[in-house]
mmJSON file of the N, C-alpha and C atoms, coordinates in Angstrom:
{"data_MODEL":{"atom_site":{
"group_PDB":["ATOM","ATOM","ATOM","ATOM","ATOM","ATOM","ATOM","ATOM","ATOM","ATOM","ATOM","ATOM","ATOM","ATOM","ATOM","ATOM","ATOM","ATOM","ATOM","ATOM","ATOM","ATOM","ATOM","ATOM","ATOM","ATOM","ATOM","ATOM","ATOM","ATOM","ATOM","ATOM","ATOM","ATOM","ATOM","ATOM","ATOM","ATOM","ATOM","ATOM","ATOM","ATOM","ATOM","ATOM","ATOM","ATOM","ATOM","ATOM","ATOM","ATOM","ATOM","ATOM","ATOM","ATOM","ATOM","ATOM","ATOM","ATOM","ATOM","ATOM","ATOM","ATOM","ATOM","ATOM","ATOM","ATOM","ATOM","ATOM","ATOM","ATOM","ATOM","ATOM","ATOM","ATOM","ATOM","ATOM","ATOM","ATOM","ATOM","ATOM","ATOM","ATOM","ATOM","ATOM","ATOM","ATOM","ATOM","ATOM","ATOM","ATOM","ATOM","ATOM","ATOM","ATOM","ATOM","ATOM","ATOM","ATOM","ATOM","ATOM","ATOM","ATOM","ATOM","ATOM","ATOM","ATOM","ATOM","ATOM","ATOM","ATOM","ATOM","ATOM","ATOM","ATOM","ATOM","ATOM","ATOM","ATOM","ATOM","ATOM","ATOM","ATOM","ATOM","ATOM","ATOM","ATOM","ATOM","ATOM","ATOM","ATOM","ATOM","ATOM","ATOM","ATOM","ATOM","ATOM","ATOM","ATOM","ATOM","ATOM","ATOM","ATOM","ATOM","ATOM","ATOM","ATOM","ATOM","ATOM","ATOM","ATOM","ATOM","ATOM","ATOM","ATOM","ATOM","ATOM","ATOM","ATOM","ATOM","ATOM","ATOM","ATOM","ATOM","ATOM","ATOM","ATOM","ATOM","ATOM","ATOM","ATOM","ATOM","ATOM","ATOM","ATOM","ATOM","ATOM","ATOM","ATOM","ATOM","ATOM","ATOM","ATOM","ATOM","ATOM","ATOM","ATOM","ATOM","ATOM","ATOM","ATOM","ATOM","ATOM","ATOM","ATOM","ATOM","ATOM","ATOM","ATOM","ATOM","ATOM","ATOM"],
"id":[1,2,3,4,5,6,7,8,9,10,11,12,13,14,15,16,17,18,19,20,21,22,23,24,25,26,27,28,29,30,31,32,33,34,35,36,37,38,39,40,41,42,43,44,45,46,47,48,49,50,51,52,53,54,55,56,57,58,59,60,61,62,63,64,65,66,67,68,69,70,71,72,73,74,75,76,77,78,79,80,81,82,83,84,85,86,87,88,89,90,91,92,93,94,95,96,97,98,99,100,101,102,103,104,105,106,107,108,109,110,111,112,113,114,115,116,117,118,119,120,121,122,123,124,125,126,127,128,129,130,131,132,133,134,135,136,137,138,139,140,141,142,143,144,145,146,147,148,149,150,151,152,153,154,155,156,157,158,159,160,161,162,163,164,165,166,167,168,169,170,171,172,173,174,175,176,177,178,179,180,181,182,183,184,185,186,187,188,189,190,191,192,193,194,195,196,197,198,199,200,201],
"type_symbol":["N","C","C","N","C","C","N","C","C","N","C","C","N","C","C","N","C","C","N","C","C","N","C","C","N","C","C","N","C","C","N","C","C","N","C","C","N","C","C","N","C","C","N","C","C","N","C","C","N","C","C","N","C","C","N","C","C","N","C","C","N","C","C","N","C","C","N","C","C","N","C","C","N","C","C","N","C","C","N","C","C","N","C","C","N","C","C","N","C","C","N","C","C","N","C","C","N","C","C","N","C","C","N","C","C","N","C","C","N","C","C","N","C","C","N","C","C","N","C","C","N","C","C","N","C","C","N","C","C","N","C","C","N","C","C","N","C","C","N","C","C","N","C","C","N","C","C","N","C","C","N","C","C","N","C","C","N","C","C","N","C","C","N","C","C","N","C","C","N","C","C","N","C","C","N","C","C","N","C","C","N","C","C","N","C","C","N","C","C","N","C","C","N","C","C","N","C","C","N","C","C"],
"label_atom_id":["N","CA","C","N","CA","C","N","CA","C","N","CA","C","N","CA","C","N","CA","C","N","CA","C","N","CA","C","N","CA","C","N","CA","C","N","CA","C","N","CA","C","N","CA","C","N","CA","C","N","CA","C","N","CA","C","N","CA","C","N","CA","C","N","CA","C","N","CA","C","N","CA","C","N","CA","C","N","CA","C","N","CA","C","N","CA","C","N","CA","C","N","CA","C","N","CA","C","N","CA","C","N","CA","C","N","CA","C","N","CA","C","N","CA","C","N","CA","C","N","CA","C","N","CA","C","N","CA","C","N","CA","C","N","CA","C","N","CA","C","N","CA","C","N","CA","C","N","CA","C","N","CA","C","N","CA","C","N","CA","C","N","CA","C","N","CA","C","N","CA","C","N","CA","C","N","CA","C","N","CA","C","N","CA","C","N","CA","C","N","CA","C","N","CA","C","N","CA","C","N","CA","C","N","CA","C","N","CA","C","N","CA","C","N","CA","C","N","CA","C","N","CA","C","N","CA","C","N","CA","C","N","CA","C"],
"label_alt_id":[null,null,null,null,null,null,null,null,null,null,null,null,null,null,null,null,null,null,null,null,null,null,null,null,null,null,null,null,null,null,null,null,null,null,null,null,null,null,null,null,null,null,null,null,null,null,null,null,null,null,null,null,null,null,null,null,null,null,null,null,null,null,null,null,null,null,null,null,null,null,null,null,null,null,null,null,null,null,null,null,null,null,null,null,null,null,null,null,null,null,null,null,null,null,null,null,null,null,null,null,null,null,null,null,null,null,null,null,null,null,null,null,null,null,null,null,null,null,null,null,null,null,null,null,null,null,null,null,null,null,null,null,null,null,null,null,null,null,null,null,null,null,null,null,null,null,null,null,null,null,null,null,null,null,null,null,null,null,null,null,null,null,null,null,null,null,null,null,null,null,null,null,null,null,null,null,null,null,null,null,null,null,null,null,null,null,null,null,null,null,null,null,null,null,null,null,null,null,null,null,null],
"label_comp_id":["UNK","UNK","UNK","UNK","UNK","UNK","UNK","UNK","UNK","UNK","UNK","UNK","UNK","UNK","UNK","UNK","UNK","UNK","UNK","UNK","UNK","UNK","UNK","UNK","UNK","UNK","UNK","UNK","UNK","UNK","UNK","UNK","UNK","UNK","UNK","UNK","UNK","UNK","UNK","UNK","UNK","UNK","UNK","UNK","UNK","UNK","UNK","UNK","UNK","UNK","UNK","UNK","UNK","UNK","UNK","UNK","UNK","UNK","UNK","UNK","UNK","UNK","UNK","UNK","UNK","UNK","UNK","UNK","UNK","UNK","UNK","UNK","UNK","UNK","UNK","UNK","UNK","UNK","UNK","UNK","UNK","UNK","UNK","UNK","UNK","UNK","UNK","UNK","UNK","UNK","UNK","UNK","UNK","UNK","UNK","UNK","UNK","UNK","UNK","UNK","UNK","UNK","UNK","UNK","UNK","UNK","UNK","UNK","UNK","UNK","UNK","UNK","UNK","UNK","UNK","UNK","UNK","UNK","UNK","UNK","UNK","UNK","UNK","UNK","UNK","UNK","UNK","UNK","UNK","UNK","UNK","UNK","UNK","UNK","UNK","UNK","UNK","UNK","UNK","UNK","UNK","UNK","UNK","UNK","UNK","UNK","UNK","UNK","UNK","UNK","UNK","UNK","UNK","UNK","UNK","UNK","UNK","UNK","UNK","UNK","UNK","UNK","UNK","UNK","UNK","UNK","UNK","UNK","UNK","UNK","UNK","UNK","UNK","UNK","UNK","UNK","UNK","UNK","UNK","UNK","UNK","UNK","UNK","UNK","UNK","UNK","UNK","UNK","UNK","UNK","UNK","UNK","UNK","UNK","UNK","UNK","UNK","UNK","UNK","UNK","UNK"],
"label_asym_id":["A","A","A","A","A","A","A","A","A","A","A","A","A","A","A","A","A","A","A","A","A","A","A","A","A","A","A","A","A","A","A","A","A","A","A","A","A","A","A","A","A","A","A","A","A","A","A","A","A","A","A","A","A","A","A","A","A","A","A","A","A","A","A","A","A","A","A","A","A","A","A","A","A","A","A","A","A","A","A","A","A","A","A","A","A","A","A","A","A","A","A","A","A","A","A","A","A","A","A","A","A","A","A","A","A","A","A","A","A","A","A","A","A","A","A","A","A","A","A","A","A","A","A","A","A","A","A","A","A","A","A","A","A","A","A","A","A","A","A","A","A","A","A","A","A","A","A","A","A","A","A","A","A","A","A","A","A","A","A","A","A","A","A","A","A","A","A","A","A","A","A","A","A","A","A","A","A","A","A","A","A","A","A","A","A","A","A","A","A","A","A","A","A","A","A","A","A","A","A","A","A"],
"label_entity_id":["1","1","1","1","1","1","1","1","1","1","1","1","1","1","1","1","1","1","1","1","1","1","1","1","1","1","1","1","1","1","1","1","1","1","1","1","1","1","1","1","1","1","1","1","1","1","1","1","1","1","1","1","1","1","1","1","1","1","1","1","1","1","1","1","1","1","1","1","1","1","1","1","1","1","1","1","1","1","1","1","1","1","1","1","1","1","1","1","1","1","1","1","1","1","1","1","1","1","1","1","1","1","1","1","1","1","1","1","1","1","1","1","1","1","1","1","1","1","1","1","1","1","1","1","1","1","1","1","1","1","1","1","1","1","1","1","1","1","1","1","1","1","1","1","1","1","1","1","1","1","1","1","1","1","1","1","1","1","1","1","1","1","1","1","1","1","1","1","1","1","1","1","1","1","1","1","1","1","1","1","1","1","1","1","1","1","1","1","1","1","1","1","1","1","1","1","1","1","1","1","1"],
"label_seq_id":[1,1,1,2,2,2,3,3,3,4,4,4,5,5,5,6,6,6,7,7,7,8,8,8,9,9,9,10,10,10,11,11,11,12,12,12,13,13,13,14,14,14,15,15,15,16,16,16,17,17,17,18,18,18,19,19,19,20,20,20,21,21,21,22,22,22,23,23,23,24,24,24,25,25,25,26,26,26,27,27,27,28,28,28,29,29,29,30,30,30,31,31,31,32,32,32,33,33,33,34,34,34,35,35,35,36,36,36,37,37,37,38,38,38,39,39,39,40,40,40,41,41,41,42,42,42,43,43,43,44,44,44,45,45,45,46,46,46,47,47,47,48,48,48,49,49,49,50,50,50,51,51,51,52,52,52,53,53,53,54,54,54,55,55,55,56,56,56,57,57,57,58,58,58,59,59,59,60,60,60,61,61,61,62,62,62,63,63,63,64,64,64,65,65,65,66,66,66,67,67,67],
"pdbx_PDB_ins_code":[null,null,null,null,null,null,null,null,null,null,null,null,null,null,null,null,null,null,null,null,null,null,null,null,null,null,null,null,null,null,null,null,null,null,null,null,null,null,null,null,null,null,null,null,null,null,null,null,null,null,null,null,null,null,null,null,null,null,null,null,null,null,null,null,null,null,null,null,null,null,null,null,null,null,null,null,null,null,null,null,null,null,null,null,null,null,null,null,null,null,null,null,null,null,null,null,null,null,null,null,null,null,null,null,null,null,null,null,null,null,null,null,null,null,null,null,null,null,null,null,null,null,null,null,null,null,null,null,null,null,null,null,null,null,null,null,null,null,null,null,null,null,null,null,null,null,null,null,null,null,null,null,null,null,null,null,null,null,null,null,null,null,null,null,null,null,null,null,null,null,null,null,null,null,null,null,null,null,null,null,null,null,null,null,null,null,null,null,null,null,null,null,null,null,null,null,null,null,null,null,null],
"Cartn_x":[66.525,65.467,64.15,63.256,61.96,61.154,59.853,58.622,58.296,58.578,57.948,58.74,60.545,61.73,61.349,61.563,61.909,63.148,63.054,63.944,65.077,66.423,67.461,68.153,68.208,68.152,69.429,70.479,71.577,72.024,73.045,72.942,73.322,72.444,72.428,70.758,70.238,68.902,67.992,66.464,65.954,64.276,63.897,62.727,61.21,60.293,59.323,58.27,58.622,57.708,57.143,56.5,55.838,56.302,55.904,56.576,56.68,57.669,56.905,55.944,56.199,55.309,54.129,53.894,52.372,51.612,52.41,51.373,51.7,51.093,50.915,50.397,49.447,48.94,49.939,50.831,51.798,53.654,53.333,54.583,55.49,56.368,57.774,58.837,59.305,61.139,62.214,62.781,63.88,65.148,65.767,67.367,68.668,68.66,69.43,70.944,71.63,72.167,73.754,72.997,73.888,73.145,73.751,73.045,74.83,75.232,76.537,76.756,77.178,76.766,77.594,78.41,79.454,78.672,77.184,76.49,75.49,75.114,73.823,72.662,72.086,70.283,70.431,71.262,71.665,70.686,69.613,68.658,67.556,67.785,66.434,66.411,67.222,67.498,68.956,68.204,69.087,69.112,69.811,70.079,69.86,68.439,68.002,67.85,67.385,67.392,65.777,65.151,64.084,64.313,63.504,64.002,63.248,63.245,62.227,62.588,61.641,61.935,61.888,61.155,60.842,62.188,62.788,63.871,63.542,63.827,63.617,64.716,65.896,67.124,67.945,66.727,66.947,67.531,68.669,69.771,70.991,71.468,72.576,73.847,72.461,73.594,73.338,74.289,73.383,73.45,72.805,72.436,72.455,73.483,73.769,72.741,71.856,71.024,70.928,72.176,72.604,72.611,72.582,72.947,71.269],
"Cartn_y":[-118.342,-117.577,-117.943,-116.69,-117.22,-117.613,-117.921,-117.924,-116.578,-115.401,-114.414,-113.41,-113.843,-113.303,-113.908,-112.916,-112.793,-113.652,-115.037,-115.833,-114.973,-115.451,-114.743,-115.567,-114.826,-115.634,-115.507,-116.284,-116.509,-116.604,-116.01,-116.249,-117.612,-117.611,-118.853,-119.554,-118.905,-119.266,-118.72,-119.58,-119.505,-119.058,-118.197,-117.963,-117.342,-117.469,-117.125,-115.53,-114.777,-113.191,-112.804,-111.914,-110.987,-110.279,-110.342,-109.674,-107.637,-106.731,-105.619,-104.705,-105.525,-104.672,-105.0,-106.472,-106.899,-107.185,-107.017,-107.925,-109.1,-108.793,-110.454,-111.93,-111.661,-112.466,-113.167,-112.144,-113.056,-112.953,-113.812,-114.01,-114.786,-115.173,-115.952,-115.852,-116.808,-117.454,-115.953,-115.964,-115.001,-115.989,-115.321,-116.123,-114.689,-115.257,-113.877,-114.228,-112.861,-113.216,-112.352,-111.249,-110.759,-111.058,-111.651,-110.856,-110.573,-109.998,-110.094,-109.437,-110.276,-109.956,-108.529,-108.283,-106.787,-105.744,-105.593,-104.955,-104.51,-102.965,-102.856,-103.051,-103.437,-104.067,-105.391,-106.135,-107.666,-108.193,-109.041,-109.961,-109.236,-108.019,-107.26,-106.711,-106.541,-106.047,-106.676,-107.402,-108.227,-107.874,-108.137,-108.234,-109.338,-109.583,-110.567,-110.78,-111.841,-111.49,-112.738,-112.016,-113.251,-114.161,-114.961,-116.508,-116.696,-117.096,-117.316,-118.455,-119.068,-120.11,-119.421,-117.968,-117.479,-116.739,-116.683,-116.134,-115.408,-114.238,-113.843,-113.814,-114.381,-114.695,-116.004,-116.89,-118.258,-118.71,-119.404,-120.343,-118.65,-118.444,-117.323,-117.725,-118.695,-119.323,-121.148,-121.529,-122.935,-124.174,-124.572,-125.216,-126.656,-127.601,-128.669,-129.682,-130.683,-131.644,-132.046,-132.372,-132.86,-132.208,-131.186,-129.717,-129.344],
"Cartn_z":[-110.21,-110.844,-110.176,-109.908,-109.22,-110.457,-109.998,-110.92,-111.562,-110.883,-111.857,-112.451,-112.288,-112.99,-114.428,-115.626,-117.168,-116.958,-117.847,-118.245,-119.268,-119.226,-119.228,-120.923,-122.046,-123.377,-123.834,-123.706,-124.459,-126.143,-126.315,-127.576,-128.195,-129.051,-129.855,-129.924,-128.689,-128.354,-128.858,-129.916,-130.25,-129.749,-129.917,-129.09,-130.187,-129.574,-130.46,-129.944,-130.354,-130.323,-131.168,-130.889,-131.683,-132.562,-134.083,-135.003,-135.118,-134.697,-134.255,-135.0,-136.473,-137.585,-137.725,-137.626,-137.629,-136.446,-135.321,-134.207,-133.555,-132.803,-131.842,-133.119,-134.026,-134.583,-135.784,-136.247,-136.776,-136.395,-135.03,-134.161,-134.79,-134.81,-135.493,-134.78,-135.121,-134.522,-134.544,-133.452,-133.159,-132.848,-133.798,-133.267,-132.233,-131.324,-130.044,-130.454,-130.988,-131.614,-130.255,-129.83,-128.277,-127.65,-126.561,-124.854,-123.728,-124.291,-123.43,-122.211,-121.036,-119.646,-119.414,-119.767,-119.782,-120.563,-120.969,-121.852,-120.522,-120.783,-119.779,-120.545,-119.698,-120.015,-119.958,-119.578,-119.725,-119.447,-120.131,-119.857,-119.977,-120.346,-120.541,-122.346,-122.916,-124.263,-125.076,-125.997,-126.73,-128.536,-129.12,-130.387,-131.274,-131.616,-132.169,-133.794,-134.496,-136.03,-136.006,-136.791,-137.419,-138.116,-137.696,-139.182,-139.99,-141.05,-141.766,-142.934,-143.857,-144.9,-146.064,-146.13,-147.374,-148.17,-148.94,-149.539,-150.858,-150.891,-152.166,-153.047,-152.572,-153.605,-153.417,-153.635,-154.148,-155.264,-155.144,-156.001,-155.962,-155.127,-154.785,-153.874,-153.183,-152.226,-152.202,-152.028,-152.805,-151.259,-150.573,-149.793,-149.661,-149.519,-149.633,-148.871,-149.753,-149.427,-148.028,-147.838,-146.707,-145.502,-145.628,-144.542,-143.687],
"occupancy":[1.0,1.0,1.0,1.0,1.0,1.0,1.0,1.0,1.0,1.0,1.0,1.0,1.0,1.0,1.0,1.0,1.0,1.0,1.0,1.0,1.0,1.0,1.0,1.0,1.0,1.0,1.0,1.0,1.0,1.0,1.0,1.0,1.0,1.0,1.0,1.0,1.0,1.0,1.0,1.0,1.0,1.0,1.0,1.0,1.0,1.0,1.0,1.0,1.0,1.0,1.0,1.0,1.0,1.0,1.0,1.0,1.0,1.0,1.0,1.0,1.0,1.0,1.0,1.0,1.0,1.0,1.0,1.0,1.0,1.0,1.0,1.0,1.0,1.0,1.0,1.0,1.0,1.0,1.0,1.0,1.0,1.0,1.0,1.0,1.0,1.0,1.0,1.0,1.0,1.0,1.0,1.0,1.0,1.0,1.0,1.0,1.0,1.0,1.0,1.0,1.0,1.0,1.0,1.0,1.0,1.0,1.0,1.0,1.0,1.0,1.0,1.0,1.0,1.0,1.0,1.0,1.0,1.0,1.0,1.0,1.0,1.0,1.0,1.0,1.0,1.0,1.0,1.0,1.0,1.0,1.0,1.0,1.0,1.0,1.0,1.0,1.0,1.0,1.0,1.0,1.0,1.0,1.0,1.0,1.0,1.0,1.0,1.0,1.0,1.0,1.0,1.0,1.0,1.0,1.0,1.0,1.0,1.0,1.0,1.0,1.0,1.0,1.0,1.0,1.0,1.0,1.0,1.0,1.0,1.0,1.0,1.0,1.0,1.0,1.0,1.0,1.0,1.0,1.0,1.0,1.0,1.0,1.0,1.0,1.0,1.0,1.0,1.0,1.0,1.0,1.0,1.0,1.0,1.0,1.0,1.0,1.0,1.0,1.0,1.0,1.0],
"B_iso_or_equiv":[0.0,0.0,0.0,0.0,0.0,0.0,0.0,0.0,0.0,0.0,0.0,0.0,0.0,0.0,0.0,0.0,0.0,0.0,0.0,0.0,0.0,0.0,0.0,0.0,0.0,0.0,0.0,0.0,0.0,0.0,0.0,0.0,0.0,0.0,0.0,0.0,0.0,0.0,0.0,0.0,0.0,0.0,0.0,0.0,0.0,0.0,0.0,0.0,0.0,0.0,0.0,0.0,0.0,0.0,0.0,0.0,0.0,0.0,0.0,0.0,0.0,0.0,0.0,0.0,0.0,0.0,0.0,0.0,0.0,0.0,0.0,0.0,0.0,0.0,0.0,0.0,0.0,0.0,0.0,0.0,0.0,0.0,0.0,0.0,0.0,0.0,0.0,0.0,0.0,0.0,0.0,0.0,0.0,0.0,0.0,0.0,0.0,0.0,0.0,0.0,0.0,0.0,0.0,0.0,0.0,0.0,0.0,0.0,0.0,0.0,0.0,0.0,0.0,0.0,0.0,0.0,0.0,0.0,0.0,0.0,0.0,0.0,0.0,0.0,0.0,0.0,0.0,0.0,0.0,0.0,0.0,0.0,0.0,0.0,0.0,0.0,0.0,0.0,0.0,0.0,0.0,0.0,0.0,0.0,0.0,0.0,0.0,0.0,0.0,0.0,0.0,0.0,0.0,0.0,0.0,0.0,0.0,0.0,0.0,0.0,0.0,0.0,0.0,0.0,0.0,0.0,0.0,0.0,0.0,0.0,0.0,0.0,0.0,0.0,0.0,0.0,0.0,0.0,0.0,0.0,0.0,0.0,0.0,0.0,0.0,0.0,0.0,0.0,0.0,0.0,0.0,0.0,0.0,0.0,0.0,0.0,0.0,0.0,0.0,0.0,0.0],
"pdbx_formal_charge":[null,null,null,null,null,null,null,null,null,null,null,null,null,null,null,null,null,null,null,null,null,null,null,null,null,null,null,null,null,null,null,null,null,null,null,null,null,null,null,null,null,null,null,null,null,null,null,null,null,null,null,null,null,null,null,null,null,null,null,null,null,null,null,null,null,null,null,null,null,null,null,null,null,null,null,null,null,null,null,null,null,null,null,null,null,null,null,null,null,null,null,null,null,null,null,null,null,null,null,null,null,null,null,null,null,null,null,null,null,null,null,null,null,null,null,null,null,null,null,null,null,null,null,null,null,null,null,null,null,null,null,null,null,null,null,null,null,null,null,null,null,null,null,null,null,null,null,null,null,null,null,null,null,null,null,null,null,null,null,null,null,null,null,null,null,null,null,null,null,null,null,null,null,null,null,null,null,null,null,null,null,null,null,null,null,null,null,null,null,null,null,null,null,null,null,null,null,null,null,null,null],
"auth_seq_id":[1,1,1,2,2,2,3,3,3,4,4,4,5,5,5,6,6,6,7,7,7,8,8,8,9,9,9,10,10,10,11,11,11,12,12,12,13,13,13,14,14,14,15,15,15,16,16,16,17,17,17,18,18,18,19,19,19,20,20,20,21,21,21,22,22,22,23,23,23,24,24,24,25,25,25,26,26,26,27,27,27,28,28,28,29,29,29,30,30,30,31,31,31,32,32,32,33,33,33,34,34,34,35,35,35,36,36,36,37,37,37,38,38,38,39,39,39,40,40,40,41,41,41,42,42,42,43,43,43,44,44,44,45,45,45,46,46,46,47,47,47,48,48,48,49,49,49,50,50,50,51,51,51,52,52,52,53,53,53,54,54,54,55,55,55,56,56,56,57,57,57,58,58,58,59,59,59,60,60,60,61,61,61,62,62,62,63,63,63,64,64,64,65,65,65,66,66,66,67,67,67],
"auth_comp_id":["UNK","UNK","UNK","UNK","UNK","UNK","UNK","UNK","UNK","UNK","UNK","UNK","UNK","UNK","UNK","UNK","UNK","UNK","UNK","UNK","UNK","UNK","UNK","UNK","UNK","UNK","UNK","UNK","UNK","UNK","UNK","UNK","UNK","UNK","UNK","UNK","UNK","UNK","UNK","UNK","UNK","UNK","UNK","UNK","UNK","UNK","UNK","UNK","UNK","UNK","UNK","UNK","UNK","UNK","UNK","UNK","UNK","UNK","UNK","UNK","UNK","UNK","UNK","UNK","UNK","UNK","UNK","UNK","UNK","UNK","UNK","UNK","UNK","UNK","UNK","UNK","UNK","UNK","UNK","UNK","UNK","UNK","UNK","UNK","UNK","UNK","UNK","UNK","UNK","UNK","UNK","UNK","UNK","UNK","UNK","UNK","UNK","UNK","UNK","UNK","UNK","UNK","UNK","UNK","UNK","UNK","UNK","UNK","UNK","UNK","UNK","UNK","UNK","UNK","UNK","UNK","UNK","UNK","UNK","UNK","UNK","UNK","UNK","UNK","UNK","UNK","UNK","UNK","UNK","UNK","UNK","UNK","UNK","UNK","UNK","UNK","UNK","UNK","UNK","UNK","UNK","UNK","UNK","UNK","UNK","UNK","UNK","UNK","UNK","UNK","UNK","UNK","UNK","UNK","UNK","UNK","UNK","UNK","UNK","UNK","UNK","UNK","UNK","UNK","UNK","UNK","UNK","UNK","UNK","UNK","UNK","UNK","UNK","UNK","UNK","UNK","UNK","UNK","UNK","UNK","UNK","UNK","UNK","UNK","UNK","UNK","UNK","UNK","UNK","UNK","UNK","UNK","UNK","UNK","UNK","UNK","UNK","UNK","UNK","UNK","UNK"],
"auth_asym_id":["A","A","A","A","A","A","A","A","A","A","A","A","A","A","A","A","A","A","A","A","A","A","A","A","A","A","A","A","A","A","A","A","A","A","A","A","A","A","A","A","A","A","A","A","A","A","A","A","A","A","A","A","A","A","A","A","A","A","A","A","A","A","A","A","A","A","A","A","A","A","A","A","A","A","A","A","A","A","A","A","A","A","A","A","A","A","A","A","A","A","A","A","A","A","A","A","A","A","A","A","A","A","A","A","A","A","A","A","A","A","A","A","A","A","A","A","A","A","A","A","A","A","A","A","A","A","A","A","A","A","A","A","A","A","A","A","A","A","A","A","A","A","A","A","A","A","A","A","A","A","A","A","A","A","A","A","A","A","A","A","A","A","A","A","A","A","A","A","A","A","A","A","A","A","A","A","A","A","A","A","A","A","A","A","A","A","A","A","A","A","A","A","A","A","A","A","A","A","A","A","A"],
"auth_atom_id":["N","CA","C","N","CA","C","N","CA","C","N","CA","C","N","CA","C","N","CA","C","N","CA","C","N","CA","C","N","CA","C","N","CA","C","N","CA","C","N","CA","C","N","CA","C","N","CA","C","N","CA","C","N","CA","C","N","CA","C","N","CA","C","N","CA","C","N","CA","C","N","CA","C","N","CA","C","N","CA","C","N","CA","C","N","CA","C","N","CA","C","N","CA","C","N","CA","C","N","CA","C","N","CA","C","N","CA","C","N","CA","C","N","CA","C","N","CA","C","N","CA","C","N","CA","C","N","CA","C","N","CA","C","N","CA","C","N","CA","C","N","CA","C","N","CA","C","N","CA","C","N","CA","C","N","CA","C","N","CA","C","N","CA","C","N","CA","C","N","CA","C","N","CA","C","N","CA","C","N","CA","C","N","CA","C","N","CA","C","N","CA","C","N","CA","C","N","CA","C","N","CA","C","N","CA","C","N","CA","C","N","CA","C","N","CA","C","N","CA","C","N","CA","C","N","CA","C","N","CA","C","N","CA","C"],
"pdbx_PDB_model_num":[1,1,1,1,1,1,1,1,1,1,1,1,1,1,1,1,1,1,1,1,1,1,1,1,1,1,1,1,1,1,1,1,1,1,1,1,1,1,1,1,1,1,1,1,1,1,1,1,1,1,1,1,1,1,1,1,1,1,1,1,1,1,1,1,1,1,1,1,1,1,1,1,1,1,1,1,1,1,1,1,1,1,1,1,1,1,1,1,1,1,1,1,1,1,1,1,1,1,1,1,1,1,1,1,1,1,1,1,1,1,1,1,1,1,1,1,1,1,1,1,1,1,1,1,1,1,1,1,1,1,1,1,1,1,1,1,1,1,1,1,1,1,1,1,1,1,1,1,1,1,1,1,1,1,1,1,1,1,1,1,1,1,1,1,1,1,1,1,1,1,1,1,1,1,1,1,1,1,1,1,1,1,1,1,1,1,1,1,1,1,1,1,1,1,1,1,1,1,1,1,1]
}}}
């Protein structure tokens, strides 16, 4: 990969963008959830999910201390 090739995001890999509804100003964690090399757009268009801490259906699923 040179210096000015788009790094190539595997799944499982965590990355931080732009949220597309609000903006650059409130960017957050992406978890890539495809990038599969037998897929066209490979390394250019992936299937990602946001992360977040906020839950609006807390005690549903119950989260072990330890975990």
């Amino acid at each position: 990969m040179t210096d000015d090739a788009a790094p190539i995001f595997e799944r499982g890999d965590v990355v931080y963008g732009d949220d597309p509804f609000k903006g650059d100003e409130d960017a957050r964690p992406w978890l890539v959830l495809s990038n599969h090399e037998g897929r066209p757009f490979h390394g250019e268009q992936y299937i990602p999910v946001t992360l977040t801490t906020r839950s609006w259906m807390d005690g549903l699923i119950d989260i072990p201390e330890e975990s």
